[in-house]
N, CA, C and O atoms as a CHARMM CRD file, in Angstrom:
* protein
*
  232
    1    1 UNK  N     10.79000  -6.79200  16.43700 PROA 1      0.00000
    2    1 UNK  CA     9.67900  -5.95200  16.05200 PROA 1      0.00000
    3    1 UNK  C      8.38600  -6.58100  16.57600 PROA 1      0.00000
    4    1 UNK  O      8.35200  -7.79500  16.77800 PROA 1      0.00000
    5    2 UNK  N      7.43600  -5.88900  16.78000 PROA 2      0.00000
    6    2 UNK  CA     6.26100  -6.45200  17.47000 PROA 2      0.00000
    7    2 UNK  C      4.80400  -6.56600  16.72300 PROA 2      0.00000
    8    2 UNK  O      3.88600  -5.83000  17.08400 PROA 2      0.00000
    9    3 UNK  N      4.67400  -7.28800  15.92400 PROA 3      0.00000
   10    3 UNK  CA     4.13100  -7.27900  14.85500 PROA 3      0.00000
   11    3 UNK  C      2.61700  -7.12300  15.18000 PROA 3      0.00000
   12    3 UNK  O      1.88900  -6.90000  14.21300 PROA 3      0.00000
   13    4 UNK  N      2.15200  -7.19500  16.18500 PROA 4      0.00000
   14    4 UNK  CA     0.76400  -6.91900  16.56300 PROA 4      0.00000
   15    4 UNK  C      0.69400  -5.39500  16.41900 PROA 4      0.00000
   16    4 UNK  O     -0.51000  -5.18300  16.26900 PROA 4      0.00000
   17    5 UNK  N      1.16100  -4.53800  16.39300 PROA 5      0.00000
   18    5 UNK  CA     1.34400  -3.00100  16.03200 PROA 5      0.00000
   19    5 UNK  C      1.42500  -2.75300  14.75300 PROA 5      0.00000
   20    5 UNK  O      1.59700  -1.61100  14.32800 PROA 5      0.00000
   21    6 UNK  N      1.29500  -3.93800  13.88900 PROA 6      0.00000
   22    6 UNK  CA     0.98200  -3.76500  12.39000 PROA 6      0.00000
   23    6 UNK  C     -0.04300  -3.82800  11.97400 PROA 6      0.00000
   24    6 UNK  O     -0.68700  -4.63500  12.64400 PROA 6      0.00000
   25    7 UNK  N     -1.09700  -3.05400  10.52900 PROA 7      0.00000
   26    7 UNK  CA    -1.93000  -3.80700  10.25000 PROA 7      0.00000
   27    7 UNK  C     -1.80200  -4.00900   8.79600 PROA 7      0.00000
   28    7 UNK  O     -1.31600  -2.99600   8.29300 PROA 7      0.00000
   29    8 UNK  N     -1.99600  -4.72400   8.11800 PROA 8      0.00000
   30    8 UNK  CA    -1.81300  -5.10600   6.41100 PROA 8      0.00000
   31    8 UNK  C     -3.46800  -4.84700   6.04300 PROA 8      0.00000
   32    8 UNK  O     -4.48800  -5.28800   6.57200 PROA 8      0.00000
   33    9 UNK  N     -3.31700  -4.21200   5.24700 PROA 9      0.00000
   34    9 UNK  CA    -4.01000  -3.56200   4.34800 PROA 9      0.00000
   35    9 UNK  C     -4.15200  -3.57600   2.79100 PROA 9      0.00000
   36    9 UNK  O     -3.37400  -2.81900   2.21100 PROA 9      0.00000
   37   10 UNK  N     -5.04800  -4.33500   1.97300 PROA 10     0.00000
   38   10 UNK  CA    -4.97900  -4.53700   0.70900 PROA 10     0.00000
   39   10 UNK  C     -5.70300  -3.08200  -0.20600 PROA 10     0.00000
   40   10 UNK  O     -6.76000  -2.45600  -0.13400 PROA 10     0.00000
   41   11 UNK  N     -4.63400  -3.01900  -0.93200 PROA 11     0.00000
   42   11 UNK  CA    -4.76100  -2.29300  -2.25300 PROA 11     0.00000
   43   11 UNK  C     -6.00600  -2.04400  -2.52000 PROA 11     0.00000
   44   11 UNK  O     -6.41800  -3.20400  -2.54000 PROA 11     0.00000
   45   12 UNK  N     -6.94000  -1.38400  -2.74600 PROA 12     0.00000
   46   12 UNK  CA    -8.61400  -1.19900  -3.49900 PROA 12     0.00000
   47   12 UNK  C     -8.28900  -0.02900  -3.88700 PROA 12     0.00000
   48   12 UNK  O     -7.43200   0.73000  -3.43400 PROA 12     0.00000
   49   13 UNK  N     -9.36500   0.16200  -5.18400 PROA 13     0.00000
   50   13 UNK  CA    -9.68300   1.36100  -6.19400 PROA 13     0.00000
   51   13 UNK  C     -9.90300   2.64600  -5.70100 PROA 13     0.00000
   52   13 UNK  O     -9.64400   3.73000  -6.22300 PROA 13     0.00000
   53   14 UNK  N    -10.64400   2.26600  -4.15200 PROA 14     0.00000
   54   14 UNK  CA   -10.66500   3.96000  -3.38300 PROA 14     0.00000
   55   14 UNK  C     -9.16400   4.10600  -2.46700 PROA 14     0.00000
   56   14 UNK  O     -9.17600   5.13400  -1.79000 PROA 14     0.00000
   57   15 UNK  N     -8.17200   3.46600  -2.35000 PROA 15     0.00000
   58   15 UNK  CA    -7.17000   3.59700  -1.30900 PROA 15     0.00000
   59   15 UNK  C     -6.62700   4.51600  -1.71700 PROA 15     0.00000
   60   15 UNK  O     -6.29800   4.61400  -2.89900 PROA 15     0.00000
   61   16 UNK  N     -6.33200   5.71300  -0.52400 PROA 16     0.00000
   62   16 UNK  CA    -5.92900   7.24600  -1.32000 PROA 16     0.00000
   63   16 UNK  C     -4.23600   6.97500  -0.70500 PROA 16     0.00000
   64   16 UNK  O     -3.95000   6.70100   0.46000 PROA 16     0.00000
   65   17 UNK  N     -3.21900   7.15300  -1.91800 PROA 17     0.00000
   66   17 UNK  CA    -2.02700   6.55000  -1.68000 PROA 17     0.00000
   67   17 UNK  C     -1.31200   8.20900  -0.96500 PROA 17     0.00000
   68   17 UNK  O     -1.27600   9.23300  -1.64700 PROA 17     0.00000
   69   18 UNK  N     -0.97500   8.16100   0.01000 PROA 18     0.00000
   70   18 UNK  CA    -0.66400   9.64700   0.46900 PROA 18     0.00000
   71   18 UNK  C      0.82600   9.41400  -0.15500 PROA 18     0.00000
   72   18 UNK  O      1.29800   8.32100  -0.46700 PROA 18     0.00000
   73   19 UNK  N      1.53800  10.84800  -0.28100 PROA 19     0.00000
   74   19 UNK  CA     2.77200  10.56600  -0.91600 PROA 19     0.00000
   75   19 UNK  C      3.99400  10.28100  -0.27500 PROA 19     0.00000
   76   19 UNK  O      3.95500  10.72200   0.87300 PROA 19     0.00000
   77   20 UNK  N      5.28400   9.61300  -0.59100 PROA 20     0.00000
   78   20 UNK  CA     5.97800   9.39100   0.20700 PROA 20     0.00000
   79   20 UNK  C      6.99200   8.78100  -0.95400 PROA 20     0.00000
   80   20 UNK  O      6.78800   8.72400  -2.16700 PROA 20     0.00000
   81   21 UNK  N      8.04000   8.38400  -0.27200 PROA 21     0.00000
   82   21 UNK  CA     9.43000   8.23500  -1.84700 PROA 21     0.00000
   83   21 UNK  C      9.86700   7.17000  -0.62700 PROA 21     0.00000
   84   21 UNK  O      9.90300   7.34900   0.59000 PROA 21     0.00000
   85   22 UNK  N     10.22900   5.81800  -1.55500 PROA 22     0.00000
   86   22 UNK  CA    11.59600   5.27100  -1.19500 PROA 22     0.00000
   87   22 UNK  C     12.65700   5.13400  -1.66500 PROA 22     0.00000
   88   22 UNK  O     12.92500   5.84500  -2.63400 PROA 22     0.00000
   89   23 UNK  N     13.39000   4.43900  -1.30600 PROA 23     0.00000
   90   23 UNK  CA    15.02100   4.24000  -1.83300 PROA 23     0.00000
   91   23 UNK  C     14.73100   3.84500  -3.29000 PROA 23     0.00000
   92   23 UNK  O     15.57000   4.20500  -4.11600 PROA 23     0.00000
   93   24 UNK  N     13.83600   3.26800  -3.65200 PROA 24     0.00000
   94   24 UNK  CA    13.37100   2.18700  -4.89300 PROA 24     0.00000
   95   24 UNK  C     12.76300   3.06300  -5.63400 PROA 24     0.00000
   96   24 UNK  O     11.58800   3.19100  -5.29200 PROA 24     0.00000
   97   25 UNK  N     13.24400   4.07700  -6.98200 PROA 25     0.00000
   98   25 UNK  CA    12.38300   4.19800  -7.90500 PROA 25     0.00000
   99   25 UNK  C     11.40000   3.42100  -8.88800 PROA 25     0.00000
  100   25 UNK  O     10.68200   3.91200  -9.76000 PROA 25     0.00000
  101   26 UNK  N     11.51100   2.40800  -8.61600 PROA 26     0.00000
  102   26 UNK  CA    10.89000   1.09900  -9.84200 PROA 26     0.00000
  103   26 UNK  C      9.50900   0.59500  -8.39800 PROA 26     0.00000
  104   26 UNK  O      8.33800   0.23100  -8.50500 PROA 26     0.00000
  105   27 UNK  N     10.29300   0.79300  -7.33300 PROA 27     0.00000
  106   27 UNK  CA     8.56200   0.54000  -6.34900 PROA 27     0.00000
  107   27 UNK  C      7.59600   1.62400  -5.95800 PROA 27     0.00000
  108   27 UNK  O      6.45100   1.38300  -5.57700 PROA 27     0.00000
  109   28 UNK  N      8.17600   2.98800  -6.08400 PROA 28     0.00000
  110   28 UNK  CA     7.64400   4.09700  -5.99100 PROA 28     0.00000
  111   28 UNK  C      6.90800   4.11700  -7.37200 PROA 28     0.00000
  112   28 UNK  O      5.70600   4.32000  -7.20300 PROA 28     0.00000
  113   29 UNK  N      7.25800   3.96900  -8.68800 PROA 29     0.00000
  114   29 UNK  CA     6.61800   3.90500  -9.74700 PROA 29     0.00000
  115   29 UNK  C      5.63700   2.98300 -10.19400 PROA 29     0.00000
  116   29 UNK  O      4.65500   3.44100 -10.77800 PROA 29     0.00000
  117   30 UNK  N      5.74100   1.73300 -10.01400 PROA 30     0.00000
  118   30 UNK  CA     4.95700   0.95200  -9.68400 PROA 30     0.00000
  119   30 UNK  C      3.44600   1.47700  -8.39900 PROA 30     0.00000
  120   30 UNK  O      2.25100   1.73800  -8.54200 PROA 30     0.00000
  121   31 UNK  N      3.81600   1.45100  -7.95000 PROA 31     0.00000
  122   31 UNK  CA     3.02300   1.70300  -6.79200 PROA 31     0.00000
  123   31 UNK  C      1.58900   3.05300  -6.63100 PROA 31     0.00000
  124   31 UNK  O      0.46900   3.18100  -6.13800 PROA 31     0.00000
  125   32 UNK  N      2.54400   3.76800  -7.37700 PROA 32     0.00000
  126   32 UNK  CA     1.32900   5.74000  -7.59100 PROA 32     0.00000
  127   32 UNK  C      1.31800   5.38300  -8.90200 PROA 32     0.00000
  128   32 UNK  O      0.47700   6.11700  -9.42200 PROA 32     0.00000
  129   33 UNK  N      2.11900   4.14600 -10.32200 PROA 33     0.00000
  130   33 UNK  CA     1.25200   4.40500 -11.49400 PROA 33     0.00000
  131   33 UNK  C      0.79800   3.08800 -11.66700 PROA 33     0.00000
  132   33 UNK  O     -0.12600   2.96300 -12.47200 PROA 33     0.00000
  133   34 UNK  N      1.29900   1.86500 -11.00100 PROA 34     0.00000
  134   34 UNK  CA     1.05300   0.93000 -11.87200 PROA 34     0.00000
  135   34 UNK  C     -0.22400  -0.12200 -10.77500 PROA 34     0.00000
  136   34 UNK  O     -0.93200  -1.00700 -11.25400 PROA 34     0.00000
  137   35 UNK  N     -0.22300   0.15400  -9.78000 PROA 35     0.00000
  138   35 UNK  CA    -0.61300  -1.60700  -8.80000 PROA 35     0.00000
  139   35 UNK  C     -2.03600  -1.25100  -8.80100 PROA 35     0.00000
  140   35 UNK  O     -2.76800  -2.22900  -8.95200 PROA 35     0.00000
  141   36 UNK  N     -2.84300   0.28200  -8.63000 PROA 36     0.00000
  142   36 UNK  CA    -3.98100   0.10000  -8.51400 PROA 36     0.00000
  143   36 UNK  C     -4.76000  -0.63000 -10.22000 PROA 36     0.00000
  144   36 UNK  O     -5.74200  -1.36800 -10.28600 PROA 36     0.00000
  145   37 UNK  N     -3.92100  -0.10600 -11.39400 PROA 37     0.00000
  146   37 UNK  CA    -4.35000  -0.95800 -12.37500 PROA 37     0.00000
  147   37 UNK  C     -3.84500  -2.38500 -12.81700 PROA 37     0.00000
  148   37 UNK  O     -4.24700  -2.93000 -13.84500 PROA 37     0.00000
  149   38 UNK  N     -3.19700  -2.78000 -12.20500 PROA 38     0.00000
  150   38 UNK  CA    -2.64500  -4.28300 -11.59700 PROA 38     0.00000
  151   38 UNK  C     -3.82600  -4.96100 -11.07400 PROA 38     0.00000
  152   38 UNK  O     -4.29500  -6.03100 -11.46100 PROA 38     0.00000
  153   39 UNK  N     -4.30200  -4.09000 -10.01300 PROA 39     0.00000
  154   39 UNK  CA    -5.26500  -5.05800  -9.38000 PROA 39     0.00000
  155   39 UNK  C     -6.56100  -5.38400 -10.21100 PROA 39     0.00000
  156   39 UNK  O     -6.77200  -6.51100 -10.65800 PROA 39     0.00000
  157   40 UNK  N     -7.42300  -4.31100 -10.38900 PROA 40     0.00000
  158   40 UNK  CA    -8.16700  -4.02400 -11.42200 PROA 40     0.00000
  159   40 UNK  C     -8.19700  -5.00000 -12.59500 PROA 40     0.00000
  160   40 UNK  O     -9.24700  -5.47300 -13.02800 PROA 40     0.00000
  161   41 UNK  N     -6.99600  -5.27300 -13.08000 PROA 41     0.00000
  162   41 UNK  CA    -6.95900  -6.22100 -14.03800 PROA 41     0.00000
  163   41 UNK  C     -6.66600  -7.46800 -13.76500 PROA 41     0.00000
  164   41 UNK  O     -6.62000  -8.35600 -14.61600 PROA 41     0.00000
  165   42 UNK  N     -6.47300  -7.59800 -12.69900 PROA 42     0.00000
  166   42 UNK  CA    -6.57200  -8.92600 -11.84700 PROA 42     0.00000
  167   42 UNK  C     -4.95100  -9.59300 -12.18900 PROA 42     0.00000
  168   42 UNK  O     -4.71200 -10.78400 -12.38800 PROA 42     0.00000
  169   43 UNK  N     -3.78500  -8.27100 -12.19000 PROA 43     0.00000
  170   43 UNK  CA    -2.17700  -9.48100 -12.54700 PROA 43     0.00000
  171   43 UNK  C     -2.04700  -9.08400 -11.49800 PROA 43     0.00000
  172   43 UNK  O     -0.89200  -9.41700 -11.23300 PROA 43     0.00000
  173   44 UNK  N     -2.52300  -8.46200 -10.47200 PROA 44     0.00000
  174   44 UNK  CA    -1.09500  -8.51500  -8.99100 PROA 44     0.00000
  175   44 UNK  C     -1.99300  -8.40600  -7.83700 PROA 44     0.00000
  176   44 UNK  O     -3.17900  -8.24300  -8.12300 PROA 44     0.00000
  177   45 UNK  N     -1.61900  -8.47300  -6.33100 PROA 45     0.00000
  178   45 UNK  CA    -2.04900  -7.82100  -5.55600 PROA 45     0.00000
  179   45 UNK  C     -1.47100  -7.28200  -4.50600 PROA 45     0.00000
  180   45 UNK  O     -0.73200  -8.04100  -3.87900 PROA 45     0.00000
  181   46 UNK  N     -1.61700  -5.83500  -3.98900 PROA 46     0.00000
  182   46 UNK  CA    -0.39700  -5.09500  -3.22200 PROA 46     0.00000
  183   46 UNK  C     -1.19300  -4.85600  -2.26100 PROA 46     0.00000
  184   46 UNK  O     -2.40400  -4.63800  -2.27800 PROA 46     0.00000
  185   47 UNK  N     -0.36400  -4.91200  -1.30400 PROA 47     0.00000
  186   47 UNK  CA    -0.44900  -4.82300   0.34500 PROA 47     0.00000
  187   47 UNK  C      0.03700  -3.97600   0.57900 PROA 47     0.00000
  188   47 UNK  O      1.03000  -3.67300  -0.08300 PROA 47     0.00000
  189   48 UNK  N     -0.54700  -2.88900   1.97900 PROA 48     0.00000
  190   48 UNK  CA     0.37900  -1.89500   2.46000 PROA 48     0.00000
  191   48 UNK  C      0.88000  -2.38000   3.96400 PROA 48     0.00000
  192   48 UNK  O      0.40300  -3.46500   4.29600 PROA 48     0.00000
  193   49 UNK  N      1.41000  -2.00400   4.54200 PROA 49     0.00000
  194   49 UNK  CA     1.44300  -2.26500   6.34700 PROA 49     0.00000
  195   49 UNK  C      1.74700  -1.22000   6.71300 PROA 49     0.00000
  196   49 UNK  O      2.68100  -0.54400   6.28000 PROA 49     0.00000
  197   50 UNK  N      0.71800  -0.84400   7.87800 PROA 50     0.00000
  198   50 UNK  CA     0.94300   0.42300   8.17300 PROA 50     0.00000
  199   50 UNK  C      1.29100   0.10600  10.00600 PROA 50     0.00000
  200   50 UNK  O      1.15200  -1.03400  10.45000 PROA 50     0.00000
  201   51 UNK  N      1.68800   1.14000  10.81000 PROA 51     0.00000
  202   51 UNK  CA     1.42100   0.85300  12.13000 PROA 51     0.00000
  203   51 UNK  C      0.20700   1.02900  12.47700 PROA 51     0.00000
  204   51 UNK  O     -0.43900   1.69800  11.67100 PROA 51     0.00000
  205   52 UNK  N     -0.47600   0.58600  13.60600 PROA 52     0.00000
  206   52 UNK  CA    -2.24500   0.46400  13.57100 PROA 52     0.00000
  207   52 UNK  C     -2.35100   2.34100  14.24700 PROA 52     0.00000
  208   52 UNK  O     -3.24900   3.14700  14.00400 PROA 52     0.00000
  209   53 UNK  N     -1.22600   2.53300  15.02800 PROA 53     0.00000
  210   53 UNK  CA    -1.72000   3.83300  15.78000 PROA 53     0.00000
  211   53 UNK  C     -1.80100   4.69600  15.01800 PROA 53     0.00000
  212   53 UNK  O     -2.21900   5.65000  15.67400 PROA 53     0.00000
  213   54 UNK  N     -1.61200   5.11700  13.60400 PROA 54     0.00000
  214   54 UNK  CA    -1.42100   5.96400  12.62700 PROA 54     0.00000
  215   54 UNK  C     -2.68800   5.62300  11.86700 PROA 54     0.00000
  216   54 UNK  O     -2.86700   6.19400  10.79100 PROA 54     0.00000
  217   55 UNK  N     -3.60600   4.73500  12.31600 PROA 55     0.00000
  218   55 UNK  CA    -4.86900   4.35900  11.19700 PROA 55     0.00000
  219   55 UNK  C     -5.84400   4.96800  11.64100 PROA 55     0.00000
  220   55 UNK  O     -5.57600   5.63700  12.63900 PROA 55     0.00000
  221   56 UNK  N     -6.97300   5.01100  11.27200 PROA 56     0.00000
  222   56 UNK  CA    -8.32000   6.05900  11.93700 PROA 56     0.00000
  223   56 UNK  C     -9.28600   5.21300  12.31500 PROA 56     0.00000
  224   56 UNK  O    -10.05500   5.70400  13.14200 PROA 56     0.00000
  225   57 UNK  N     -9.53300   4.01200  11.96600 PROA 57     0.00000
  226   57 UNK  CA   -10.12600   2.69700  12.16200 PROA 57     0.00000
  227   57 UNK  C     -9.10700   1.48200  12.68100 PROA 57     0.00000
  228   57 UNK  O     -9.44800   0.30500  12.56700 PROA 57     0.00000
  229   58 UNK  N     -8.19500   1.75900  13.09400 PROA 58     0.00000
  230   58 UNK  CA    -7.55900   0.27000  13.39300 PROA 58     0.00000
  231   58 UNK  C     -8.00800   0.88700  15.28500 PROA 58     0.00000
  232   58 UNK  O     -7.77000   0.15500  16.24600 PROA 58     0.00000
């Protein structure tokens, strides 16, 4: 994999989570109910990685 075609992206209060399902109900749930108030309260911090050609600023 060519990891320069990635970019990691941290979690913030405006990040608009577009929708999407994985194999993982407990990370899909987490994720649209639980990480933006995770962060907020300062117990976690979630990363996304996206490919950069799919970003509007990368």
């Amino acid at each position: 994999m060519d990891f320069s075609k990635l970019a990691q992206i941290q979690l913030s209060s405006e990040t608009e989570i577009k929708p999407f399902k994985c194999a993982e109900d407990d990370l899909n749930g987490f994720l649209f109910d639980d990480a933006k108030h995770f962060q907020n309260e300062l117990m976690a911090v979630t990363s996304e990685i996206f490919l950069k050609k799919y970003l509007k600023f990368a």
